[in-house]
MIZA-275589 format. One record per atom (N, C-alpha, C): y, x, z. Coordinates in steps of 0.2 Angstrom, whole numbers, plus 5000, padded with zeros to 4 digits. Last residue first. Layout:
N
YXZ;...
//
This chain:
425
590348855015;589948835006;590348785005;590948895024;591448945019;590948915011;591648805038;591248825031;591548845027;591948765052;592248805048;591548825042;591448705063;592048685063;592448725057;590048595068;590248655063;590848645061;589748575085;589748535079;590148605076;589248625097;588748595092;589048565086;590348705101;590148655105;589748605101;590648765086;591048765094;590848695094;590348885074;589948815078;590248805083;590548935057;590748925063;590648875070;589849015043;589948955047;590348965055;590149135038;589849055034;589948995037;591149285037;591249225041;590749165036;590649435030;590949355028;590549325034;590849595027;590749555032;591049485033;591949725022;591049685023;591249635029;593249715012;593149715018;592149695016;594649765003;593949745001;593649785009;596249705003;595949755006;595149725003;597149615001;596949634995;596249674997;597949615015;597949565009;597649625003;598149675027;597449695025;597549645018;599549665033;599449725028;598749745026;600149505034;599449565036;599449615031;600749375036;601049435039;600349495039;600649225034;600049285029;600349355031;600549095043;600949135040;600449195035;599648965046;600248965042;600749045040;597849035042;598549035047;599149025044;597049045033;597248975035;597748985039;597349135019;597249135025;597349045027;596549245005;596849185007;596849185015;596149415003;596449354999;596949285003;594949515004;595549465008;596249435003;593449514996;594349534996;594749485000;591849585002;592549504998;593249535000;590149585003;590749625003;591349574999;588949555014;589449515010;590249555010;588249595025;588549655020;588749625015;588349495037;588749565037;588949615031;588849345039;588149405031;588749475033;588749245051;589049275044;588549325043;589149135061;588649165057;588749185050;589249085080;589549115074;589249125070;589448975093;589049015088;589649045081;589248885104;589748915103;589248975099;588348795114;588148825110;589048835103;588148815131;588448795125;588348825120;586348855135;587148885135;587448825131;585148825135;585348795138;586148815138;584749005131;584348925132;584748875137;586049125125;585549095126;585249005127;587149175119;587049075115;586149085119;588649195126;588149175127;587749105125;590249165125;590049225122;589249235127;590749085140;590649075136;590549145130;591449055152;590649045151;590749015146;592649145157;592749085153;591849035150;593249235166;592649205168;592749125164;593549355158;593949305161;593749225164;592449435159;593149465165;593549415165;591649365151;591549385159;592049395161;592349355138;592149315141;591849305150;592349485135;593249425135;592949375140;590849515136;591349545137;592149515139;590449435124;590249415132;590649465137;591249445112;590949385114;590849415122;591949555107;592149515103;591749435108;591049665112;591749655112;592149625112;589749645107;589949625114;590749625116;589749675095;590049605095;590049585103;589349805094;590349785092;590449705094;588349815101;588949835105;589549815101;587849755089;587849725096;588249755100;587849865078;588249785077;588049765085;588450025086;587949975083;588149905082;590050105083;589850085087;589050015083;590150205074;590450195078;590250175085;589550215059;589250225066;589750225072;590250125049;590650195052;590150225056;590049995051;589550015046;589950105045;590449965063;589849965065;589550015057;592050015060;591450015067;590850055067;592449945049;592650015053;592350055058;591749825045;591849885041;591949965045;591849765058;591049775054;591249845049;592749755060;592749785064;591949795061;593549685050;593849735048;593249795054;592749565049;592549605045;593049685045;593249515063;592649515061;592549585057;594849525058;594449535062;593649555066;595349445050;595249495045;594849535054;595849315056;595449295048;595049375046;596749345066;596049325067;595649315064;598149415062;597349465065;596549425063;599749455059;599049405059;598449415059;600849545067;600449535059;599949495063;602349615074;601749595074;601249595066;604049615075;603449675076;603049595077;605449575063;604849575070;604249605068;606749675056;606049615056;605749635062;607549775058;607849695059;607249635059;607249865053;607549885060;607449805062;606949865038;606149895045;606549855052;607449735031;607449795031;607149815036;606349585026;606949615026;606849695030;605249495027;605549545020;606249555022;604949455040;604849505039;605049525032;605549325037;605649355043;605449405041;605149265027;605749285026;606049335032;603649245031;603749285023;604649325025;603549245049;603649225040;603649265036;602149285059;603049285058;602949265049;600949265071;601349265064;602049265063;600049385077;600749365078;601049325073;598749445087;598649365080;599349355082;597849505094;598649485096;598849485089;596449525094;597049545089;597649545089;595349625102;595849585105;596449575099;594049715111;594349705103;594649615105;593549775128;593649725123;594249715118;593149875132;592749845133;592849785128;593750055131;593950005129;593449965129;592550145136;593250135141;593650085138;591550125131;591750065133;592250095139;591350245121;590950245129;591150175133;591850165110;591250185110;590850205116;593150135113;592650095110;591850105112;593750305114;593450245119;593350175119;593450325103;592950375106;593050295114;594450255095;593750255093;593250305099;595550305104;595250245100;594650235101;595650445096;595450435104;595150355106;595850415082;595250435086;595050425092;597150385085;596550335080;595950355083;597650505089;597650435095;597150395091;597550555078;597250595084;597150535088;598150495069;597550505069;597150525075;599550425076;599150465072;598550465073;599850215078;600250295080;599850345076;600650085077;600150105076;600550205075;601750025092;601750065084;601050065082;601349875103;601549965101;601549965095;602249765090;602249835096;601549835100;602249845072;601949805079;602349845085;602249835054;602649855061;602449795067;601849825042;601449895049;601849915055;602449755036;601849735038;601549775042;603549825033;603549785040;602949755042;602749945024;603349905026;603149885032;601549985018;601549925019;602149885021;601750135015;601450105012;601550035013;602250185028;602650185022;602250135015;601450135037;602050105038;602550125031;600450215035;600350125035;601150115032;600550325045;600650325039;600750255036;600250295057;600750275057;600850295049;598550205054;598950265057;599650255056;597150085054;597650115055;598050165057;596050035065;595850055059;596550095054;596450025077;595950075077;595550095069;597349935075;597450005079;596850045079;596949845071;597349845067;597449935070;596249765079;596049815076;596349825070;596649825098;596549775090;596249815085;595949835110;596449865107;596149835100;596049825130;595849805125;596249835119;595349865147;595749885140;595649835134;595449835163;595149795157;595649845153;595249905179;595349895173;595049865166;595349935195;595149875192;595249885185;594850095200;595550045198;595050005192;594050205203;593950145206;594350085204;594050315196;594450315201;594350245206;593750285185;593150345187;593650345194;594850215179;594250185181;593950235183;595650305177;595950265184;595150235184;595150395165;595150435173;595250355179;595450275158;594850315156;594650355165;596550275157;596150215159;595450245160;596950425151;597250385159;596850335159;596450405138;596150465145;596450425151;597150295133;596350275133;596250345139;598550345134;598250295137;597750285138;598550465124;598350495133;598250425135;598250385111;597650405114;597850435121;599050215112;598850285113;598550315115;598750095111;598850105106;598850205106;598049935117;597950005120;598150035111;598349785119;598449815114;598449905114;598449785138;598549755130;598449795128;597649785150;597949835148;597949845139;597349695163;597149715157;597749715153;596849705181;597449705175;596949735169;596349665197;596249675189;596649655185;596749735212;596949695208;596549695200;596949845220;596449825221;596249755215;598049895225;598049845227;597449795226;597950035221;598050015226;597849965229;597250015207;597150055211;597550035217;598549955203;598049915202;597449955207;599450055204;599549995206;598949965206;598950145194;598750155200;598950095205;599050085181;598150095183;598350105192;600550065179;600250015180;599350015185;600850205179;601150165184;600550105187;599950225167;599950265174;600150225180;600850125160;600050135158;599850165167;602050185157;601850145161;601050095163;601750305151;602050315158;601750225164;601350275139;600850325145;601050315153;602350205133;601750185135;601250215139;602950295130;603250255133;602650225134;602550425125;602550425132;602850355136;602450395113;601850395113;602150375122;604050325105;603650365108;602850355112;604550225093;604350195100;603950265102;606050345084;605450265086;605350255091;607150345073;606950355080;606450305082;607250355058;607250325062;607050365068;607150425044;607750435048;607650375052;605750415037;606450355039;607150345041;605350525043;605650525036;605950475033;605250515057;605950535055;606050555047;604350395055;605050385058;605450455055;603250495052;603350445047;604250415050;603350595062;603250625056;603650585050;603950485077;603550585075;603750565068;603850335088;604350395086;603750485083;603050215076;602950285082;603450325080;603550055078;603650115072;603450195078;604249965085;603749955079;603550015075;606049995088;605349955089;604749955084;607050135088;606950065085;606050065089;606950215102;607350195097;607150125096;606350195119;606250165111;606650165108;606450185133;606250255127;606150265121;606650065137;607250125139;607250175136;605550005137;606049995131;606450055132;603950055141;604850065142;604950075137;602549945137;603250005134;603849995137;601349845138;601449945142;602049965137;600649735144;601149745138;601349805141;599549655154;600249675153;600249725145;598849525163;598949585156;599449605155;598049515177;598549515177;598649545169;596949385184;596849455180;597649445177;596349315199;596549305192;596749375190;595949285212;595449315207;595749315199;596949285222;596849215219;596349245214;597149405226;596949355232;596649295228;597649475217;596949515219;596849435221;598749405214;598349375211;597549415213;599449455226;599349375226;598849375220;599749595221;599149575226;599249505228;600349585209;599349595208;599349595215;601649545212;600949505210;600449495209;602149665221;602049585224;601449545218;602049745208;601549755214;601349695218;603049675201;602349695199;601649705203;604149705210;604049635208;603049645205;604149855211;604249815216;603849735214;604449895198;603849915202;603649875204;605249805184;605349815192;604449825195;604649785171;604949865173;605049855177;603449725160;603749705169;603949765171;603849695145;603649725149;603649735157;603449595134;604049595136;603849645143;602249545127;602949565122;603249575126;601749455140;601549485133;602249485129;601749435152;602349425152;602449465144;600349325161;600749395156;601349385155;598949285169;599549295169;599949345164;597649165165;597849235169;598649245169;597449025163;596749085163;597049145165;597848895174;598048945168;597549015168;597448775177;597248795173;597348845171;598048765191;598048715185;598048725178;597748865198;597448805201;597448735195;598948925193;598248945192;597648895193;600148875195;599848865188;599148905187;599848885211;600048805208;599848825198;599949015211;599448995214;599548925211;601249065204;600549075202;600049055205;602649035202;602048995207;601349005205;603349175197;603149105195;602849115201;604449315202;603849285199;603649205203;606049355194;605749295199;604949295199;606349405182;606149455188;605849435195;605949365169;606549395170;606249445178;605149265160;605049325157;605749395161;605549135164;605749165159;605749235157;604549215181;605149125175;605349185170;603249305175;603949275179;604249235178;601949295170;602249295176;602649305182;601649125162;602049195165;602149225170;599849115162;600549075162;601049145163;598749065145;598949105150;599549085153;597748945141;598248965142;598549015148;596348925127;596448945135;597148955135;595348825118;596048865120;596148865128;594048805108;594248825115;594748865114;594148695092;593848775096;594148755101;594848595088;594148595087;593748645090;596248505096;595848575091;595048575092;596648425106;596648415099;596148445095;596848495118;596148455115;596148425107;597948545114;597548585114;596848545113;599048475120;598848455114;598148515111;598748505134;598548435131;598548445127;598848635135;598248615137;598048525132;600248655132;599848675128;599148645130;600748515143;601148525134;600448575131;600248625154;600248545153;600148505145;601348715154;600548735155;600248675150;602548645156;602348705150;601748685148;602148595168;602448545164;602248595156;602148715175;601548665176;601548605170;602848855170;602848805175;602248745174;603048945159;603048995167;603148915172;602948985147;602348955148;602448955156;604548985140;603849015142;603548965146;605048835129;605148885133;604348915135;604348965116;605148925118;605048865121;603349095122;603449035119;604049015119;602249185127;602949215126;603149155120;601149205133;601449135136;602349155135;599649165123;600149215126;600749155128;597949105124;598649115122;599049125125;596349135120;596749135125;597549135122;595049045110;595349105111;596049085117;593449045104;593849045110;594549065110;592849055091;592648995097;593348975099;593049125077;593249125084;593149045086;592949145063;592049145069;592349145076;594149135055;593849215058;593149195062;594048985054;593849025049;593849115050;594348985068;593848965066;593448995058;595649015067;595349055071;594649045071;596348935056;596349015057;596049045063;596448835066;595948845061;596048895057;597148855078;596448845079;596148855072;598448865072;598048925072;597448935077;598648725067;598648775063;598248845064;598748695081;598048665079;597948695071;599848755088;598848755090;598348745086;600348835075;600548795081;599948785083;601648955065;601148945067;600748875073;603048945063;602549015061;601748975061;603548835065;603648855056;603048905056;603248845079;602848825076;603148805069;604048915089;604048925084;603548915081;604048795102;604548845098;604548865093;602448795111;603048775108;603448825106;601648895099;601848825101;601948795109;601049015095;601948985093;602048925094;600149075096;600249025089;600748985090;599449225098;599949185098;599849135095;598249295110;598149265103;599049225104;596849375116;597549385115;597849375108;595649365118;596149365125;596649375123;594449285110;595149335107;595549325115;592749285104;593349255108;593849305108;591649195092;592149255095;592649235099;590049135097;590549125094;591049165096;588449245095;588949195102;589649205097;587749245081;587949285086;588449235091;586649305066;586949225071;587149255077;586849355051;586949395057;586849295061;585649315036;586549305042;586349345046;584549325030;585049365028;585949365032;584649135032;584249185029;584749265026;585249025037;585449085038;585249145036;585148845033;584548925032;585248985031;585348725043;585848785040;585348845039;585348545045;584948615044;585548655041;585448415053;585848455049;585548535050;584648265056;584648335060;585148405051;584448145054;585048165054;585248215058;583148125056;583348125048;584048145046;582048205068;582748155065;583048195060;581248305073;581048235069;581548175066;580848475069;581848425070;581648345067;580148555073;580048495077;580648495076;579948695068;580048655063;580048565067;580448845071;580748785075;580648715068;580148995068;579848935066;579948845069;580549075084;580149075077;579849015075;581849015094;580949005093;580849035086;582748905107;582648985103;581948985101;583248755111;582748795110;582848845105;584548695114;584048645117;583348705115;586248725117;585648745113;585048735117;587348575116;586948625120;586248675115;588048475111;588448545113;588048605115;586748395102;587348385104;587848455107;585748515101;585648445104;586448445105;584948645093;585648635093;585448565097;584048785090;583848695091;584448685094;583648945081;583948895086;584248845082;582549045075;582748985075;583148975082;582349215068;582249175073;582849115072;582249405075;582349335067;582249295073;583249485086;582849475084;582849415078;583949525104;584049555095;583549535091;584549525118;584249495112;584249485108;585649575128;585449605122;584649585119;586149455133;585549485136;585149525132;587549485128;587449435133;586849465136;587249485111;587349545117;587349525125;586349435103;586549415108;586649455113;585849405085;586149435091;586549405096;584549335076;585049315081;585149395086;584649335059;584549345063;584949385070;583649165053;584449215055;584149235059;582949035054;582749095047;583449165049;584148925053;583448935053;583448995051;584648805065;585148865062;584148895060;585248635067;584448665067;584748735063;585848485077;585848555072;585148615070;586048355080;585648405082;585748435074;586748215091;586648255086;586248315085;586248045093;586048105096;586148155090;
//
């Protein structure tokens, strides 16, 4: 029988906004008792952890993670970017189903799920929309049924109305949640880069604010009709946080999410870090930085989301137009959202880890980001004012313009399903 014993920390739990010192009794996967002074651990092979000074919180979950397996695992692959997700205090997290090939049939599915038991955290698979990300939509009732946590066509935008429509009402029916990726390409110069200020001292033409508005609108009312829940990736502009913001006071199913690469950054970045500051969406101005943060704070955004991308050293050192859009999130996550957030006033430590935990976790009905009595025991635990330079990663690639950055906030332990899957003693 295993048993874990976390002592002397203390515990939040946005779940049941439970805030307090205090001990938890670990039993094999389960947490068997919350207590002040939990000193009944009468087995000799009970593994004690003094948290003394730690934050303890439900283990973090990411609705939006890559790792490139199948196809481009040189970047990255399950069980490389399971433990880059562990050394960020990630339990959970869910994977994009923009792969070689996509994820858009039951044999796909199958391939990620199975080797997925491999990994030491919880992976979830999302399937595509369409075959091949084109205009057919997939058998979503057959890969739902078999397992897949929801539907995307992430990195690739669904621009036929028509087809979009047909699927949030098969997936109203079947209770699954549809995320979409918001840019007409049609309106993007180059990719990765906000069309204004810092583009055109590049002499670039970029990705515009309104490409993302528009379909943002498109999509809230859709979803609005039909009645459907969609979540509404990587939210990078600030009219898109008001439009999400009005569809909900309208009745439309919505989920927002926005990384933190966007709430901590501006399109300035991009002279300063190169390719490192190229994503899609762009990271865009202050003003949208801000709107951002305004809807973090009222929870028009409800869920912090990395979209964790790696690409190589050699893929991205080359010239802005021709590198890939993304950067690696999950290692710098935590602390970037401690730094910018919580110790900003932004938002208190328990609303930012609701974000991060019961939150991903209810809308995608995954039970999990709650460490009450009897829960799995999915755990996180770090020193919130432990201040440290980003430096190292465990993810095969290192694609981040936070390398050197002086962050608060160290990851100590990591705990998916009572065993400890990441130590930083």
């Amino acid at each position: 029988m295993n048993k874990l014993l976390i002592k002397n920390g203390k515990i939040i739990n946005p779940a049941t906004s439970f805030e307090d010192d205090g001990d938890i009794l670990i039993e094999n996967d389960k947490i068997i008792n919350i207590n002040k002074n939990i000193d009944s651990y009468d087995d000799e092979n009970t593994i004690v952890i003094n948290a003394e000074g730690y934050i303890v919180s439900p283990g973090l979950i990411d609705i939006h993670v890559h790792f490139r397996d199948p196809g481009f695992t040189h970047k990255e692959d399950i069980l490389s970017g399971s433990k880059a997700a562990a050394a960020g205090g990630f339990t959970s997290v869910i994977l994009m189903a923009n792969t070689n090939p996509k994820i858009d049939s039951v044999e796909n599915l199958n391939y990620v799920l199975d080797k997925s038991k491999k990994a030491e955290i919880n992976i979830f698979q999302e399937a595509a929309l369409t075959y091949d990300f084109k205009e057919k939509i997939v058998d979503m009732e057959t890969l739902f049924s078999a397992g897949a946590a929801g539907f995307t066509n992430d990195g690739v935008p669904v621009m036929s109305t028509n087809v979009l429509r047909e699927a949030m009402l098969r997936a109203k029916k079947l209770g699954a949640i549809i995320a979409l990726h918001e840019e007409d390409n049609s309106l993007i110069g180059t990719h990765g880069i906000n069309d204004g200020l810092i583009s055109e001292k590049l002499g670039l033409k970029g990705a515009p604010r309104v490409s993302e508005d528009l379909m943002v609108s498109r999509d809230c009312m859709l979803a609005l009709e039909t009645g459907a829940t969609i979540d509404i990736q990587h939210i990078s502009s600030g009219n898109s946080v008001d439009i999400v913001r009005h569809m909900k006071s309208m009745g439309a199913n919505i989920i927002a999410e926005v990384t933190p690469h966007h709430f901590t950054l501006t399109e300035d970045a991009v002279l300063k870090y190169g390719t490192l500051a190229k994503m899609n969406p762009p990271l865009r101005t202050e003003n949208d930085r801000q709107k951002i943060l305004s809807g973090l704070a009222d929870d028009t955004i409800e869920i912090i989301a990395t979209d964790h991308a790696p690409h190589t050293f050699d893929e991205k050192n080359t010239e802005f137009k021709k590198a890939p859009s993304g950067i690696i999130g999950l290692e710098t996550a935590l602390p970037l959202s401690i730094t910018e957030l919580v110790n900003k006033d932004i938002l208190n430590m328990s609303h930012m880890l609701s974000k991060l935990t019961i939150n991903p976790s209810r809308y995608y009905n995954l039970d999990r980001g709650d460490i009450s009595l009897g829960k799995i025991a999915d755990i996180c635990i770090f020193d919130p004012n432990e201040k440290y330079t980003v430096k190292e990663f465990k993810s095969k690639s290192k694609n981040s313009p936070f390398t050197n950055w002086e962050l608060y906030g160290k990851v100590k332990y990591t705990i998916c399903g009572g065993k400890i899957v990441y130590s930083d003693q």
